[in-house]
MARGU-601661 format. One line per field, with one value per atom (N, C-alpha, C): residue number from 1; residue in three letters; atom name; x, y, z. Coordinates in nm, 4 decimals, padded with zeros to 6 digits. Example, Ala and Ser with C-alpha at 12.3 -4.5 7.8 and 13.67 -1.06 7.14 Angstrom:
// MARGU-601661
k: [1|1|1|2|2|2] .
r: [ALA|ALA|ALA|SER|SER|SER] .
a: [N|CA|C|N|CA|C] .
x: [01.3190|01.2300|01.3200|01.2850|01.3670|01.2900] .
y: [-00.5690|-00.4500|-00.3300|-00.2250|-00.1060|00.0030] .
z: [00.7800|00.7800|00.7800|00.7080|00.7140|00.7870] .
This chain:
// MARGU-601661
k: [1|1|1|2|2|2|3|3|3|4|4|4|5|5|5|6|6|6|7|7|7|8|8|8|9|9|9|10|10|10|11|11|11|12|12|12|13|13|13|14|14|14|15|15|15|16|16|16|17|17|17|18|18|18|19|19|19|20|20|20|21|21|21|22|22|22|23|23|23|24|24|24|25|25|25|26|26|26|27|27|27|28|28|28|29|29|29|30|30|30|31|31|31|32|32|32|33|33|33|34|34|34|35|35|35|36|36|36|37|37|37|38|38|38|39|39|39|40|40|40|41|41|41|42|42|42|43|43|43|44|44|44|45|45|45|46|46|46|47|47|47|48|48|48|49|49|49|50|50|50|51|51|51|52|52|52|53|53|53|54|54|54|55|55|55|56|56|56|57|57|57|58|58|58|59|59|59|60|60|60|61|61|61|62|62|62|63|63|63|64|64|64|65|65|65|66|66|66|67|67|67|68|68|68|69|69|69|70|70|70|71|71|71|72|72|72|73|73|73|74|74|74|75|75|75|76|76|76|77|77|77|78|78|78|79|79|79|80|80|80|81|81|81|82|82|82|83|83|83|84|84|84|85|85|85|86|86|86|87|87|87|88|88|88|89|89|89|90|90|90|91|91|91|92|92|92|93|93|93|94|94|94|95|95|95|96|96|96|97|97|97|98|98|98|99|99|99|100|100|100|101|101|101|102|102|102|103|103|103|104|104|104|105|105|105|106|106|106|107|107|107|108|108|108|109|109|109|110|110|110|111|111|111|112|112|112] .
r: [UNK|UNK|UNK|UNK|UNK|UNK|UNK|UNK|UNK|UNK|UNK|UNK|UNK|UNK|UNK|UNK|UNK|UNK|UNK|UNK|UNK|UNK|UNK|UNK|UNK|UNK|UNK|UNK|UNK|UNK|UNK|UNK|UNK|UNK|UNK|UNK|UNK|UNK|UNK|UNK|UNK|UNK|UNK|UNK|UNK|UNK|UNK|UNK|UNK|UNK|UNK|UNK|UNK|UNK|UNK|UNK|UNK|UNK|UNK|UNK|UNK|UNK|UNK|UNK|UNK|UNK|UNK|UNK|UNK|UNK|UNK|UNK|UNK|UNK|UNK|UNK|UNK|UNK|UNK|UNK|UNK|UNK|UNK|UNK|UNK|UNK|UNK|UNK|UNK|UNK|UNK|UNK|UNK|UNK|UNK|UNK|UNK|UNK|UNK|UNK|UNK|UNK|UNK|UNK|UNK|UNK|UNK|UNK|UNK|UNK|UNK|UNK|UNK|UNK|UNK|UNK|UNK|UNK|UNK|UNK|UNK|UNK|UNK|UNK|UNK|UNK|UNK|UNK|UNK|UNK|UNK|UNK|UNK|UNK|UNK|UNK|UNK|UNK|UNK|UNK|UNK|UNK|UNK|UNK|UNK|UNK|UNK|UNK|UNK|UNK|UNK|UNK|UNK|UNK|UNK|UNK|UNK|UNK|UNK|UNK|UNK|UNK|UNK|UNK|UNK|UNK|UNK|UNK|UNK|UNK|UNK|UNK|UNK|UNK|UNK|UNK|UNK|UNK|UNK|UNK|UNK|UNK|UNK|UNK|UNK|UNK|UNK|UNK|UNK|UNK|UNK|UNK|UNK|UNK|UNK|UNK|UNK|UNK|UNK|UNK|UNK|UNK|UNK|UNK|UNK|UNK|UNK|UNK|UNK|UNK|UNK|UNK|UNK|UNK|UNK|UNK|UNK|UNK|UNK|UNK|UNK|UNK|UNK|UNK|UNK|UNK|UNK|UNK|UNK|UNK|UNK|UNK|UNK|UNK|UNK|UNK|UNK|UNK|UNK|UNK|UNK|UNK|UNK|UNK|UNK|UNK|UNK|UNK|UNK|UNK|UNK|UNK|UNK|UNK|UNK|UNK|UNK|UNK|UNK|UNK|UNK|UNK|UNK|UNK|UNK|UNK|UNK|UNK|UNK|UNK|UNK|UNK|UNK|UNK|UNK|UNK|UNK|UNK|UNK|UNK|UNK|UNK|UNK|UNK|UNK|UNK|UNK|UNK|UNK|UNK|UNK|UNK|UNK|UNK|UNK|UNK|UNK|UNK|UNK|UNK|UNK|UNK|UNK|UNK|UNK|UNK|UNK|UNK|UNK|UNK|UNK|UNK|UNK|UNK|UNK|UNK|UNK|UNK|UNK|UNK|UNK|UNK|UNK|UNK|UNK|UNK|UNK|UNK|UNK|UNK|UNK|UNK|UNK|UNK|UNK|UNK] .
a: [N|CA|C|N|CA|C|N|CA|C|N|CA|C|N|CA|C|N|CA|C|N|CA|C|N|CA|C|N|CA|C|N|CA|C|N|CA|C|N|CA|C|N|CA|C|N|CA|C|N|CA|C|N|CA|C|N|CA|C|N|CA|C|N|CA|C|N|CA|C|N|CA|C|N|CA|C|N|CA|C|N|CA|C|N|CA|C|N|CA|C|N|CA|C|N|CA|C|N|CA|C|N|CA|C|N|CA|C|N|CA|C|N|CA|C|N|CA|C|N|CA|C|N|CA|C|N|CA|C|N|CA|C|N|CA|C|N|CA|C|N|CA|C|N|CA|C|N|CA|C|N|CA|C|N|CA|C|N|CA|C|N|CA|C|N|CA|C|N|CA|C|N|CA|C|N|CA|C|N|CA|C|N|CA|C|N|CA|C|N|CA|C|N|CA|C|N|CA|C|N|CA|C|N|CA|C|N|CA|C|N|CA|C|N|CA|C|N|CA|C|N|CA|C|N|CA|C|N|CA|C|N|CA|C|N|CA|C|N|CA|C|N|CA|C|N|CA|C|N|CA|C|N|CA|C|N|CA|C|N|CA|C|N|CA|C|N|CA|C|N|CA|C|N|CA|C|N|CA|C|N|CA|C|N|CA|C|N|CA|C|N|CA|C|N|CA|C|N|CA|C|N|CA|C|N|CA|C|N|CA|C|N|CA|C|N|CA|C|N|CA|C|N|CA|C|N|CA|C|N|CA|C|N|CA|C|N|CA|C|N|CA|C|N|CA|C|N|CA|C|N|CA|C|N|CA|C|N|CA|C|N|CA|C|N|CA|C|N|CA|C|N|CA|C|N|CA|C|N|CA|C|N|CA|C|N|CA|C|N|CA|C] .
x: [00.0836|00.0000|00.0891|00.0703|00.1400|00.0603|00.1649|00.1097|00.2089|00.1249|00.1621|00.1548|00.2606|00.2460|00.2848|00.2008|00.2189|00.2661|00.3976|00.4884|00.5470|00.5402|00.6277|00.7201|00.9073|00.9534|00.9591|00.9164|00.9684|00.7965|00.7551|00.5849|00.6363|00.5872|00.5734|00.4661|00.3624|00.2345|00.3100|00.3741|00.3747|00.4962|00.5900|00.7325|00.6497|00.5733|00.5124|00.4351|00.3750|00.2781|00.3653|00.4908|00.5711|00.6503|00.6481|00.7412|00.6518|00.4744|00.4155|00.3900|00.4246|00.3748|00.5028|00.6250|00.7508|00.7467|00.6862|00.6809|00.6184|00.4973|00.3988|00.4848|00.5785|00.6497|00.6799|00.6043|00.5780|00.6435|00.6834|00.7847|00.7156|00.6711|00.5836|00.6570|00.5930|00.6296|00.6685|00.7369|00.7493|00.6980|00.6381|00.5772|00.6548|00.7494|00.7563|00.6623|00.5496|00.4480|00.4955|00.5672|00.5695|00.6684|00.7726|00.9200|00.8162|00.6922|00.6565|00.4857|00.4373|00.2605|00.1890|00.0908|00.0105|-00.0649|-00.0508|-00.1199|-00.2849|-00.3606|-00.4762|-00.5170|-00.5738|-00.6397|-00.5946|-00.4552|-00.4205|-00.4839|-00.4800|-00.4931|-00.7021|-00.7738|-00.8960|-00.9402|-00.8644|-00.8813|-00.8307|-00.7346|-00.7405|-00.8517|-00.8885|-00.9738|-01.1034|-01.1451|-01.2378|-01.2404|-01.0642|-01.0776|-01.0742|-01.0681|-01.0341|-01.2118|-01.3093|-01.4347|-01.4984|-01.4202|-01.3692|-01.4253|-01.3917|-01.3465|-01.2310|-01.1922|-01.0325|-01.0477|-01.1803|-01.1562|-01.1081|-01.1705|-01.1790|-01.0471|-00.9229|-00.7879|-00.6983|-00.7621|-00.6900|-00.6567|-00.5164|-00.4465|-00.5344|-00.6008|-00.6309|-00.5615|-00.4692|-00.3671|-00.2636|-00.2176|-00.1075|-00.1646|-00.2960|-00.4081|-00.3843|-00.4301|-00.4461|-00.3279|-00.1985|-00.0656|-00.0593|-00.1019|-00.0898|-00.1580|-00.3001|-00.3529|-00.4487|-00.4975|-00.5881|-00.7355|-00.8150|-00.9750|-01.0336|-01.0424|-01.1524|-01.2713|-01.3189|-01.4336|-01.4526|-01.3365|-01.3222|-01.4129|-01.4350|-01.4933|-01.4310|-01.4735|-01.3593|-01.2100|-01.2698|-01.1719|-01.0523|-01.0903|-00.9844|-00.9145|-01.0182|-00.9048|-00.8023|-00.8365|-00.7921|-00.6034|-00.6738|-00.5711|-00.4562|-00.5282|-00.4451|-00.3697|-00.4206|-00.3665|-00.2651|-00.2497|-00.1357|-00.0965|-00.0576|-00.0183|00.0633|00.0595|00.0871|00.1001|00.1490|00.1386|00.1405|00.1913|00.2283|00.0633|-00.0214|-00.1743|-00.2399|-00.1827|-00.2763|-00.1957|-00.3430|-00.3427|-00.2650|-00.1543|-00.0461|-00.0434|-00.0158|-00.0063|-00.0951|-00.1002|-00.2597|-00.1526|-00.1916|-00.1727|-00.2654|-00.2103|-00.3036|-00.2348|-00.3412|-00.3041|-00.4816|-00.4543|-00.5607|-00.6935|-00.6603|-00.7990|-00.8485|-00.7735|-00.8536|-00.7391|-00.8076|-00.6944|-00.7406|-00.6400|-00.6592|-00.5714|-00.6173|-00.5304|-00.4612|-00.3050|-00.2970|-00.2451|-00.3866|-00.4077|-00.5510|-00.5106|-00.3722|-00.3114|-00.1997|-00.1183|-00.1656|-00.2341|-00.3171|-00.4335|-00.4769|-00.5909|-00.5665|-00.3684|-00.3736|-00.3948|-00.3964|-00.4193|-00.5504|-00.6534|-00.7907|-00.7483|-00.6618|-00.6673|-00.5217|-00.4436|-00.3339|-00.3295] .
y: [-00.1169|00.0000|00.1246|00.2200|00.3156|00.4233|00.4965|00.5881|00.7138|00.8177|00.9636|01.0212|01.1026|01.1606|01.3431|01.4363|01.5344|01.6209|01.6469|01.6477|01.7739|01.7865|01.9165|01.8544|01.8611|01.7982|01.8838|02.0064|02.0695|02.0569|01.9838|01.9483|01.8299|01.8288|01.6615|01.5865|01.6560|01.5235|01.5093|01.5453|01.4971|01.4306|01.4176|01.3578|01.2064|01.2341|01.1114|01.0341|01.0620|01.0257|00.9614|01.0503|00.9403|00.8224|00.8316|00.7059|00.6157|00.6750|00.5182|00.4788|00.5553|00.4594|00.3738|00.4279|00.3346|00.2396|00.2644|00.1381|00.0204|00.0498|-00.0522|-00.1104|-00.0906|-00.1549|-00.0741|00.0495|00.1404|00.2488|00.2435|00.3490|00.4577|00.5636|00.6497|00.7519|00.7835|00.9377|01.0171|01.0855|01.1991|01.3543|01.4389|01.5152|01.6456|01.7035|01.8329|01.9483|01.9789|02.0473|02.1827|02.2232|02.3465|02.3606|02.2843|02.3395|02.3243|02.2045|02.1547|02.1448|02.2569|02.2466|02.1516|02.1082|02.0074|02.1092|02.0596|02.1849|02.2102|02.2611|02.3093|02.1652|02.0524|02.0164|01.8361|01.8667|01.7261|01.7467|01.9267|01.9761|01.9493|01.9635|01.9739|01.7956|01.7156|01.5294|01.5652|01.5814|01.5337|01.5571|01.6917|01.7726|01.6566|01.5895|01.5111|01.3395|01.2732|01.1944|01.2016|01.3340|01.3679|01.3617|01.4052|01.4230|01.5796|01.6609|01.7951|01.9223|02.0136|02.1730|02.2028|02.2953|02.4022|02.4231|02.4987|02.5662|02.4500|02.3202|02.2228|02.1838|02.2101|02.2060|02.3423|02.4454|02.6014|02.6213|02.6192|02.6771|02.7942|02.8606|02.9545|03.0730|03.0475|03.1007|03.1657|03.0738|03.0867|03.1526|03.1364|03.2250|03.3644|03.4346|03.5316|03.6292|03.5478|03.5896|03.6409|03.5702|03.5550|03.6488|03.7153|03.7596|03.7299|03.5628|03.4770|03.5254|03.5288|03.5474|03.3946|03.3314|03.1840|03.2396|03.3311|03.3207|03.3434|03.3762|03.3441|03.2058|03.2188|03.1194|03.0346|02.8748|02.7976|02.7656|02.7866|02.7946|02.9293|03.0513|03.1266|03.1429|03.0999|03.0022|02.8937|02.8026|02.6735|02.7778|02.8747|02.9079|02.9961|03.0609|03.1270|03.0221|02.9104|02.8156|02.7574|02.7715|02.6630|02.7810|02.9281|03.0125|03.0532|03.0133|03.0113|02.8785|02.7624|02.6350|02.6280|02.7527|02.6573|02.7129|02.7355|02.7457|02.6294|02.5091|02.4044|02.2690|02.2259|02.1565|02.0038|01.9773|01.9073|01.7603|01.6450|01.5899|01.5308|01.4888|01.4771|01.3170|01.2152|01.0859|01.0739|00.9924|00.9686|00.7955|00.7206|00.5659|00.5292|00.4719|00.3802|00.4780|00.5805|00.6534|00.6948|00.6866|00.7970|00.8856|00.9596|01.0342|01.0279|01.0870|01.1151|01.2564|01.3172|01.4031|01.3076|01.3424|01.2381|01.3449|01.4220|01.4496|01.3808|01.2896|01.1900|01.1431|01.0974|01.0336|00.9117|00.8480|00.6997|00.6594|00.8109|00.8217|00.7803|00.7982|00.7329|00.5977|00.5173|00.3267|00.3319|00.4055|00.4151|00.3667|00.4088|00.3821|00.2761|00.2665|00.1712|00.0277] .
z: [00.0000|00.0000|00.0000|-00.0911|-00.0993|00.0205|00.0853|00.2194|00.1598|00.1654|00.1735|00.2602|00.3714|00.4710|00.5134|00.4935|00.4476|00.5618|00.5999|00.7355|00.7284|00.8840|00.9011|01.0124|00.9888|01.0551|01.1883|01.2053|01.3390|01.4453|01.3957|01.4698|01.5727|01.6743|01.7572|01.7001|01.6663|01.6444|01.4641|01.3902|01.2524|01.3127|01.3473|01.3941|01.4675|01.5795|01.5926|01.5304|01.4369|01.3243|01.2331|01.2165|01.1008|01.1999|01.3170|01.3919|01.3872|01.4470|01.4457|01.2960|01.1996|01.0616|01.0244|01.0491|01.0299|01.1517|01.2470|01.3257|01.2817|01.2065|01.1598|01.0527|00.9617|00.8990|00.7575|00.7385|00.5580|00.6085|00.4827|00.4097|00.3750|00.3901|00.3461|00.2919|00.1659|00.1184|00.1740|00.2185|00.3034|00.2207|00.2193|00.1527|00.3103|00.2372|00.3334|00.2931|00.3155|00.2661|00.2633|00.3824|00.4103|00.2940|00.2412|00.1315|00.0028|-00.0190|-00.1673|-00.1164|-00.1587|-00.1067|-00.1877|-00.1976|-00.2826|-00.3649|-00.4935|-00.5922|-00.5136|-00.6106|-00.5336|-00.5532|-00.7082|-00.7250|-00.6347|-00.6139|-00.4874|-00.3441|-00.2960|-00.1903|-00.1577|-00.2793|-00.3080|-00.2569|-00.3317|-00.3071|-00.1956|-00.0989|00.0144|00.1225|00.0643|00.1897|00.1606|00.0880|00.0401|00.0951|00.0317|00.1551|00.2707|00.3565|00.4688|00.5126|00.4074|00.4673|00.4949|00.4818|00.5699|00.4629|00.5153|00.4221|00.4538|00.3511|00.4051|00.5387|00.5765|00.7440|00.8766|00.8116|00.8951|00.9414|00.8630|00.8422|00.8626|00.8802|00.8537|01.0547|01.0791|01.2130|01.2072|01.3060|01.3170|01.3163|01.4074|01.4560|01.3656|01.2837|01.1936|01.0888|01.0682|00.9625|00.9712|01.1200|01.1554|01.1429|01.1966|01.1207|01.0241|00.9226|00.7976|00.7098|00.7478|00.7564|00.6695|00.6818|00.5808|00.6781|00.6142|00.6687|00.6530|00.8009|00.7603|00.7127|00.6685|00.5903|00.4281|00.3876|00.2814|00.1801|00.0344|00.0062|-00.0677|-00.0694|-00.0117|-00.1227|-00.2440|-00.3572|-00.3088|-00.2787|-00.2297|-00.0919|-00.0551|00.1122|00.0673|-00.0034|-00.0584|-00.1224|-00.2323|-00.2787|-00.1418|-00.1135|00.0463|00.1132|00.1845|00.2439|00.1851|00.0638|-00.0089|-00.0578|-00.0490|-00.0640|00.0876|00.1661|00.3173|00.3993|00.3764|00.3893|00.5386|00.6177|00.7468|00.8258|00.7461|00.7912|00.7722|00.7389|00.7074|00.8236|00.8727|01.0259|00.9506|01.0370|00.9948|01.1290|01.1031|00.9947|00.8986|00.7972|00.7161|00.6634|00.6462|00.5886|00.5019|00.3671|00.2541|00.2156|00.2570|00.2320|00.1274|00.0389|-00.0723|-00.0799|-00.1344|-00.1452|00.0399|00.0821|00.2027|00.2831|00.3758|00.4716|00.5755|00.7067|00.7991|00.8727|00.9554|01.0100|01.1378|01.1390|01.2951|01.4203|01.4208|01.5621|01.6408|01.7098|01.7728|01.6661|01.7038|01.5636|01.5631|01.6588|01.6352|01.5591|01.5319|01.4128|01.2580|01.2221|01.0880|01.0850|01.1892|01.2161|01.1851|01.1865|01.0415|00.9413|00.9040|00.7218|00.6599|00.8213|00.7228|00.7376] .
């Protein structure tokens, strides 16, 4: 099974998220999001296997910085967020057509 794991190495929950997936035995993509963002229309499928919207995924925090508006509509949030990567809630795993966010990092064991 191919696993994509869309990581920020200076996070604890994405650092732990990638230990328990190399624990389970897979090699996963490593996707440094913040250096290489997911175009819009990869960023669009995930938010989908995820179940979700942009906002559902948007740091508030790091938004406000940024000076992204969550109310934006969702195609120009979408573009903002991946215009500002370190606004998007990290770590996100993509294994056989689905995702998960792993906050907890025990939430990617859903899908692998």
């Amino acid at each position: 099974m191919s696993v994509t794991i869309y990581h920020n190495p200076k996070c604890g929950k994405s650092r732990d998220t990638l230990k328990l997936i190399e624990a389970k035995g897979i090699r996963p993509r490593i996707v440094e999001y913040l250096k290489t963002p997911p175009s819009a229309a990869e960023f669009k499928q995930i938010l989908e296997w995820l179940g979700v919207g942009a906002r559902d995924v948007l740091r508030r925090k790091e938004a406000a910085e940024n000076g992204i508006d969550p109310a934006l509509p969702e195609d120009r949030l979408i573009a903002a967020m991946l215009a500002h990567p370190i606004v998007i809630e990290r770590p996100i795993v993509v294994a056989g057509g689905r995702a998960r966010l792993g906050r907890p990092p025990e939430k990617v064991l859903e899908i692998l």
